[in-house]
C-alpha positions as CSV (number, residue, x, y, z in Angstrom):
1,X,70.2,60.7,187.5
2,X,73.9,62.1,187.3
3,X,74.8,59.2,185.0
4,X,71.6,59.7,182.9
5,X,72.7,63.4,182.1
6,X,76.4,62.0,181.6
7,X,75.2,59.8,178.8
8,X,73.1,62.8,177.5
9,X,76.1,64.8,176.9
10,X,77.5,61.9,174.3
11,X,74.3,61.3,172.2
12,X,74.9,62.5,169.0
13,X,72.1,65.0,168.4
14,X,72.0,67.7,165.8
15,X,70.8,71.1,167.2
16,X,68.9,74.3,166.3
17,X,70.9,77.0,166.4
18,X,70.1,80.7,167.1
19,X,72.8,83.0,165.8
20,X,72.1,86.9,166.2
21,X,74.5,89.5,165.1
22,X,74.9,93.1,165.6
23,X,76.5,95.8,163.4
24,X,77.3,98.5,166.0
25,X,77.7,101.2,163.6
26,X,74.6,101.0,162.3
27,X,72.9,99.4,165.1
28,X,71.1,96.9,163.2
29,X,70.4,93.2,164.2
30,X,70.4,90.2,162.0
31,X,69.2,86.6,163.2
32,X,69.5,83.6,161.1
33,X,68.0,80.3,163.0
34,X,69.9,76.6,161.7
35,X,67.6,74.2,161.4
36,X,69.5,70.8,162.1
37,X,69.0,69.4,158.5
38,X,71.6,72.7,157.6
39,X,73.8,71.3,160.5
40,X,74.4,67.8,159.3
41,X,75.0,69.0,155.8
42,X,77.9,72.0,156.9
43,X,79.2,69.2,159.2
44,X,79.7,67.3,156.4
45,X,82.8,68.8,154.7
46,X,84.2,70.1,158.2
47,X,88.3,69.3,158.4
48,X,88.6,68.5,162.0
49,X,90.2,65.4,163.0
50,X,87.1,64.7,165.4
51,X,83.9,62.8,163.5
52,X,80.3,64.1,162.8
53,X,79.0,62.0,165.9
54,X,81.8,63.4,168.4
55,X,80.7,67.1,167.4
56,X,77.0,66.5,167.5
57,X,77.4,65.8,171.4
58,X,76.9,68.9,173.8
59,X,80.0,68.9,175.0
60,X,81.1,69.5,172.0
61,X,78.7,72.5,171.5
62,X,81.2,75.4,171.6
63,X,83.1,73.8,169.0
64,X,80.2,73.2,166.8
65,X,78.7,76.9,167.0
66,X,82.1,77.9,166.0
67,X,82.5,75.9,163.5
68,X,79.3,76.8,162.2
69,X,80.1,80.8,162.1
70,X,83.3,80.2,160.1
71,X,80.5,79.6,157.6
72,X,78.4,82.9,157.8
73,X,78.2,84.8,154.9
74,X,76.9,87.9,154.6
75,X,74.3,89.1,151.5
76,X,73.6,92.8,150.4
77,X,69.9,92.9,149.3
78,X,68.7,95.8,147.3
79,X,66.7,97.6,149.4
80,X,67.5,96.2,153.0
81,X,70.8,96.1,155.1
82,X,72.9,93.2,154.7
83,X,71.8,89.8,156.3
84,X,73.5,86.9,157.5
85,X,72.7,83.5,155.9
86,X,74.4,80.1,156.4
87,X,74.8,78.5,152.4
88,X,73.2,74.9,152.2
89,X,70.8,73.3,150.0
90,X,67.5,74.4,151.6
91,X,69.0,77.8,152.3
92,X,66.0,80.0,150.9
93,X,68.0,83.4,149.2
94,X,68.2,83.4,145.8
95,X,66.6,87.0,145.8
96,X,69.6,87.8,146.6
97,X,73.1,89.0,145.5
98,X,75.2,86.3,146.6
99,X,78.7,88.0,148.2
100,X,81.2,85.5,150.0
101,X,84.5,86.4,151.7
102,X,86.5,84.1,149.9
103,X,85.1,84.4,146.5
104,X,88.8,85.1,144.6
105,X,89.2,86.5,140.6
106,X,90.5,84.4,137.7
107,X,93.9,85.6,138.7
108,X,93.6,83.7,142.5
109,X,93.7,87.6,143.9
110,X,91.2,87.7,146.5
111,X,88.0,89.5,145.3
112,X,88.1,93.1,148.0
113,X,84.8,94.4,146.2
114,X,82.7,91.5,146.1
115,X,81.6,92.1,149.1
116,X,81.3,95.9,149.4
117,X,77.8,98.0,149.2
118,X,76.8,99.0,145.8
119,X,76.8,102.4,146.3
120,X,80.5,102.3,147.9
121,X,82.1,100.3,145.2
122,X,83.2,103.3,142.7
123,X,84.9,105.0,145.7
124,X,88.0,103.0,145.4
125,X,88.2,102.5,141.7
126,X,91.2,104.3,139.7
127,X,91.6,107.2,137.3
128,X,88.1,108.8,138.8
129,X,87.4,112.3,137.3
130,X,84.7,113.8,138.9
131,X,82.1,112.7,141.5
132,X,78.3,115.0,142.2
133,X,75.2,114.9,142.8
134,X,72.7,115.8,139.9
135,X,68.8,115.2,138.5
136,X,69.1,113.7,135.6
137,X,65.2,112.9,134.1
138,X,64.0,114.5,137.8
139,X,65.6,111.6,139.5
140,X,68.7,112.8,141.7
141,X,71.3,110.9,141.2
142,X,75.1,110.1,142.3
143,X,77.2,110.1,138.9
144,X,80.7,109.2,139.5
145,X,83.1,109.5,135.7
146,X,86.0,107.8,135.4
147,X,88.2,107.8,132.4
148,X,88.8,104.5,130.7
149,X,89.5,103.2,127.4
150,X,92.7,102.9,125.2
151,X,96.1,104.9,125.4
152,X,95.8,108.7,123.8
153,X,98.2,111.6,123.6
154,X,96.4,114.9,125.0
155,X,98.1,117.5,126.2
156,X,96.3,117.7,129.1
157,X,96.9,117.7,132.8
158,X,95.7,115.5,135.8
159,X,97.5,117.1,138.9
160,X,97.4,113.2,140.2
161,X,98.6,111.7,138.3
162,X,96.4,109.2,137.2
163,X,93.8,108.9,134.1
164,X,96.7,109.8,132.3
165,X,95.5,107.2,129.5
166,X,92.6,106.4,128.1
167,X,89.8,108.2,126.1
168,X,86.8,106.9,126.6
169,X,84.0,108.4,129.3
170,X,82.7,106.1,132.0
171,X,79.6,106.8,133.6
172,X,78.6,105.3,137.0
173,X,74.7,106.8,138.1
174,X,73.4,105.7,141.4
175,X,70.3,106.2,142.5
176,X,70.2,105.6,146.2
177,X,66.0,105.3,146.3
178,X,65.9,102.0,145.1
179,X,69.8,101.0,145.8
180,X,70.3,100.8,142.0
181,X,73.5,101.4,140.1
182,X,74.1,101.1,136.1
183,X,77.2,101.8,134.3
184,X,77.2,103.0,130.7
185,X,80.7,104.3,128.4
186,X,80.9,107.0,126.1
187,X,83.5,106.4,123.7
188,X,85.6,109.7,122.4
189,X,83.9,109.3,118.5
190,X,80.6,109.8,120.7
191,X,82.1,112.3,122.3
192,X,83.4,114.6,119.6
193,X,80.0,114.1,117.8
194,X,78.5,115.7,120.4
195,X,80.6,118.5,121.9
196,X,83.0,119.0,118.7
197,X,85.8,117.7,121.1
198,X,86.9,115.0,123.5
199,X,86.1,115.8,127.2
200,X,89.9,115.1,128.1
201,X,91.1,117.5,125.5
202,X,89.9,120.2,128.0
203,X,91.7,121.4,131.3
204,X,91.0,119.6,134.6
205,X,88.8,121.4,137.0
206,X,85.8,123.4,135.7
207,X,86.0,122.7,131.8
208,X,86.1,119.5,131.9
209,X,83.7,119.3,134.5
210,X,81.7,121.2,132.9
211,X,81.6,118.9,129.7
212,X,81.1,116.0,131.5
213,X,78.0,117.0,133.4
214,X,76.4,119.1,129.6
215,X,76.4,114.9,128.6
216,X,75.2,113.7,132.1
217,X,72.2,115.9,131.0
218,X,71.9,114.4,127.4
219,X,71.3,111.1,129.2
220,X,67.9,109.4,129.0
221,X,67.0,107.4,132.1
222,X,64.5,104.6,132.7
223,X,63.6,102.9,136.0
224,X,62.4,99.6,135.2
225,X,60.6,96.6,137.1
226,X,63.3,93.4,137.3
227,X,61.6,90.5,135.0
228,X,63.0,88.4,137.7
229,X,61.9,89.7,140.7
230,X,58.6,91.7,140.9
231,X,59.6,93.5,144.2
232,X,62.4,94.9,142.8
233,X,63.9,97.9,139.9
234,X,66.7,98.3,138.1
235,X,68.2,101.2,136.2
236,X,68.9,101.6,132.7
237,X,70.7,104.9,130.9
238,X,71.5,105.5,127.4
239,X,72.3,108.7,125.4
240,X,69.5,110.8,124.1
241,X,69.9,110.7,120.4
242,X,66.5,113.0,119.7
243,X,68.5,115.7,120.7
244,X,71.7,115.5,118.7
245,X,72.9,118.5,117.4
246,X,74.4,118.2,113.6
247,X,75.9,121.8,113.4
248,X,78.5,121.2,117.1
249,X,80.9,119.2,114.6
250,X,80.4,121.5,111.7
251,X,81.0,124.2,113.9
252,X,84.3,123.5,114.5
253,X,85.0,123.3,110.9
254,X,83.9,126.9,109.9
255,X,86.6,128.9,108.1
256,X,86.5,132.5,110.0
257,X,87.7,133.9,107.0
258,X,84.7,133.9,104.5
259,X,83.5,137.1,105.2
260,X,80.2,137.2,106.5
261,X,76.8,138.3,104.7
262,X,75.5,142.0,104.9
263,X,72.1,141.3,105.9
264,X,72.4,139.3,109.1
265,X,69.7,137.4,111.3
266,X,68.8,139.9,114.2
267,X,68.1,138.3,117.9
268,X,69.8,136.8,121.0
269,X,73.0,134.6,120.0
270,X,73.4,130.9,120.4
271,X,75.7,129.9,123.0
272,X,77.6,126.7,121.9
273,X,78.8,126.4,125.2
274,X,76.8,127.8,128.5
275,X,78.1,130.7,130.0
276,X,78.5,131.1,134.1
277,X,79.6,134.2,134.1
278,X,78.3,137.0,136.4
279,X,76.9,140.3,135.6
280,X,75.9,143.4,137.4
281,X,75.8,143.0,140.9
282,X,72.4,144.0,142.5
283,X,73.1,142.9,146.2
284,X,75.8,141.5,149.0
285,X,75.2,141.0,152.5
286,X,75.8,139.4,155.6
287,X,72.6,137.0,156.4
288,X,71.3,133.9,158.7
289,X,70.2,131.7,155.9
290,X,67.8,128.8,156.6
291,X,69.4,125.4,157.1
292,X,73.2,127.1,157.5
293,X,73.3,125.5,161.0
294,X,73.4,122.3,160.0
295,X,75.1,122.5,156.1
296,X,77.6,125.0,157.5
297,X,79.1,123.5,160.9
298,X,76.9,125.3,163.5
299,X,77.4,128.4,161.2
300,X,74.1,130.2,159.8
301,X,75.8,133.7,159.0
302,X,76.7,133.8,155.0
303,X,77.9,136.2,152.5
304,X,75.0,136.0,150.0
305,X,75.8,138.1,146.2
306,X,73.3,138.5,143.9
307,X,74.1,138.9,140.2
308,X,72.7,140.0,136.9
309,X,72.9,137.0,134.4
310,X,74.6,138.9,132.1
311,X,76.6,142.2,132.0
312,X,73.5,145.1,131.4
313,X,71.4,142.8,131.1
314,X,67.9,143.9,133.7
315,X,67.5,141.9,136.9
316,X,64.3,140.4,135.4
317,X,65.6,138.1,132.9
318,X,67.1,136.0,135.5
319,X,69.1,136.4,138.6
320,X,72.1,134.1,140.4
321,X,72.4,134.1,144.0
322,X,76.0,132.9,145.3
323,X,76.1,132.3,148.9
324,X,79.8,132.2,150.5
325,X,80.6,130.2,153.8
326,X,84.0,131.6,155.0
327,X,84.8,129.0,157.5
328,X,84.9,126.2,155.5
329,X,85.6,127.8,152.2
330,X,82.1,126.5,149.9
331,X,80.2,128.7,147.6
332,X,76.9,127.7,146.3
333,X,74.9,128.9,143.4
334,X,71.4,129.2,142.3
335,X,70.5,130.9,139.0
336,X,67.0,131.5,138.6
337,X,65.5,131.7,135.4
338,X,62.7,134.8,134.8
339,X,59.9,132.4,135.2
340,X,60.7,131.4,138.6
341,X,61.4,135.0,139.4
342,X,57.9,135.9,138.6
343,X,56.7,133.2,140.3
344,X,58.5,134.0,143.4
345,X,57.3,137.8,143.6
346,X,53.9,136.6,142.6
347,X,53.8,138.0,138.7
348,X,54.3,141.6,140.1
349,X,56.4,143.0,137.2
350,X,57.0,146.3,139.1
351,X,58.8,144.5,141.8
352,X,61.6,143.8,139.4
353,X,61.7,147.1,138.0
354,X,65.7,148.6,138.0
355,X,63.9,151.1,141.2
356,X,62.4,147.9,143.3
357,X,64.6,145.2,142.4
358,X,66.8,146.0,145.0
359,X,64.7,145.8,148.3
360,X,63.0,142.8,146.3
361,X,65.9,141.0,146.5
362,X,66.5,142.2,149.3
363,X,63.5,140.1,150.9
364,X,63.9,137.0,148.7
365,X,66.7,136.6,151.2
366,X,64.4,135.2,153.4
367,X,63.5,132.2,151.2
368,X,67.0,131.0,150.8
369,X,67.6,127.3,152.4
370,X,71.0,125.8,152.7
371,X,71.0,122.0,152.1
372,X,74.2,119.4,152.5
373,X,74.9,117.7,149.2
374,X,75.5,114.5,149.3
375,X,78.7,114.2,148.1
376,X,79.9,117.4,149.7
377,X,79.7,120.8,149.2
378,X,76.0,122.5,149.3
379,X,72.7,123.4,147.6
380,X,71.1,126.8,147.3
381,X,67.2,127.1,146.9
382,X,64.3,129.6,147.2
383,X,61.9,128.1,148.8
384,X,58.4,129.7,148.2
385,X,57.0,128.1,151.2
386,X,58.9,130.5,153.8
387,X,57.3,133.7,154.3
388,X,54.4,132.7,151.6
389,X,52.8,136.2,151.9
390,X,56.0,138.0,151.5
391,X,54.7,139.4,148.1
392,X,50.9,140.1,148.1
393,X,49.2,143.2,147.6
């Protein structure tokens, strides 16, 4: 029996394989099973100086199943986590984005973001200008801009030192409920067209960002089943040329010396570009706002202000609420427009009056919720639901 087992051990036999791998940070588990048809064929090319029959024994099964993982690869579908497959001919994933470890560039350089998540691969690309969260076409979205395009001289500064040329717009949107990314440029004609200026023309910091996100919201996008896959969606954005205004390049061209006409048109002023500043203040004070505990680092005490929109301007046109966090330094705003106001006190008028609108907003306080952003930082909301009897008669 011993020299049965003994002759066992040097038959050439191709096995199944059962390979199961763990990602301890996520804690997920991926098994891919090797039929021995996918054997022979990755056994084929292998460069040891031992032949096909001498691995194929059981002896030599350590070697094999090393052998054999050398050749993993790993494949990011859309809407799963990332699988291990073994490439040969009857290899069934063609759904999928195919991402090797050694795939290289034209150059020989060895490809780093080939193999990286779709949703992380803006986070180490170069001369990026701003990064947030935003809803764009009620879909929230991650929109990363980054300058590229050719060489221009703006006097502007970067702090970093980088995106220092360049003066084109790019736009990188993510939308992380169908794991979908799109990229789309806006060149500086397009630019200038639409604001009267290029966006790198203004300072860093607020301006700029400022800009950037008034064409985020000019953008029109369309989620869209894949013509080759049914299961799957991609993402498609393009400026919104219904709404392009003539009169923000003739703007910039009016002579302020004509002198104006007697007889002007009476009414509220257009704002070319929107204002955030603050008006009267109606409230500040120390409160536990909702959700603080887990936006704020264990913290639920804020300093919430409430503000007038404008300067003189009565609390029921529209409030903003700023909540301040001093432990880790964040603001967050909310303005509410006078529709949602009334909505919030349920249409009483009198509730907003200059008497009441203190101790209104006062309880409207209670509806606050503090939510983590995605990309840092945090969102401010009223939410209706809490304390939905706050306002009845």
């Amino acid at each position: 029996d011993d020299d049965d087992e003994e002759d066992e051990e040097d038959v050439p036999i191709p096995p199944t394989l059962r390979i199961v791998g763990y990602n301890p940070k996520t804690g997920h588990k991926s098994l891919v099973v090797v039929p021995p048809q996918a054997v022979l064929e990755v056994l084929v090319n292998q460069p040891s100086d031992m032949s096909t029959e001498e691995i194929l024994t059981r002896k030599k099964r350590h070697f094999l199943a090393r052998h054999l993982t050398s050749k993993l690869r790993l494949e990011y579908p859309r809407n799963a986590p990332p699988e291990l497959v073994v490439p040969w001919s009857g290899a069934n994933f063609g759904f999928l984005g195919e991402v090797s470890g050694s795939q290289r560039k034209a150059d020989g350089k060895l490809d780093k973001n080939n193999g990286r998540p779709i949703e992380e691969r803006p986070l180490k690309r170069k001369n990026r200008v701003m990064r947030c969260s935003m809803q764009i076409c009620k879909i929230n979205l991650v929109v990363t801009a980054f300058r590229t395009g050719g060489d221009m001289n703006l006097n502007s500064s970067t702090g970093n030192g980088q995106g220092d040329k360049g003066s084109d717009l790019s736009l990188n949107l993510y939308y992380g409920h169908i794991q979908e990314s799109c990229e789309l440029i806006i060149n500086s004609e397009e630019m200038t067209k639409r604001l009267g200026r290029n966006v790198f023309e203004l300072d860093e910091g607020e301006p700029r960002n400022t800009a950037i996100e008034w064409l985020c919201r000019r953008l029109k996008i369309e989620i869209l089943p894949d013509p080759d896959i049914p299961s799957r969606k991609i993402m498609k954005a393009a400026l919104d040329d219904s709404n392009v205004k003539d009169w923000v390049a003739a703007y910039k061209q009016i002579d302020p010396n004509v002198p104006v006409q007697k007889e002007r048109v009476q009414g509220v002023p257009m704002k070319f570009i929107p204002s955030n500043s603050r008006g009267d203040r109606v409230l500040r004070k120390g409160v536990k706002v909702k959700g603080g505990a887990s936006a704020q680092r264990g913290v639920r005490e804020c300093l919430v202000s409430v503000y007038t929109r404008a300067v003189g301007e009565p609390a029921n046109h529209g409030l903003v609420f700023e909540c301040y966090n001093a432990d880790t330094a964040y603001t967050a705003t909310l303005h509410v427009e006078a529709s949602e106001l009334r909505r919030q006190v349920c249409g009483r008028d009198e509730l907003l009056s200059a008497l009441q609108v203190k101790d209104t907003v006062e309880s409207l306080l209670y509806r606050l919720v503090l939510t983590p952003s995605p990309v840092g930082g945090l969102n401010l909301n009223l939410d209706i639901k809490q304390m939905p009897n706050l306002f009845d008669d």
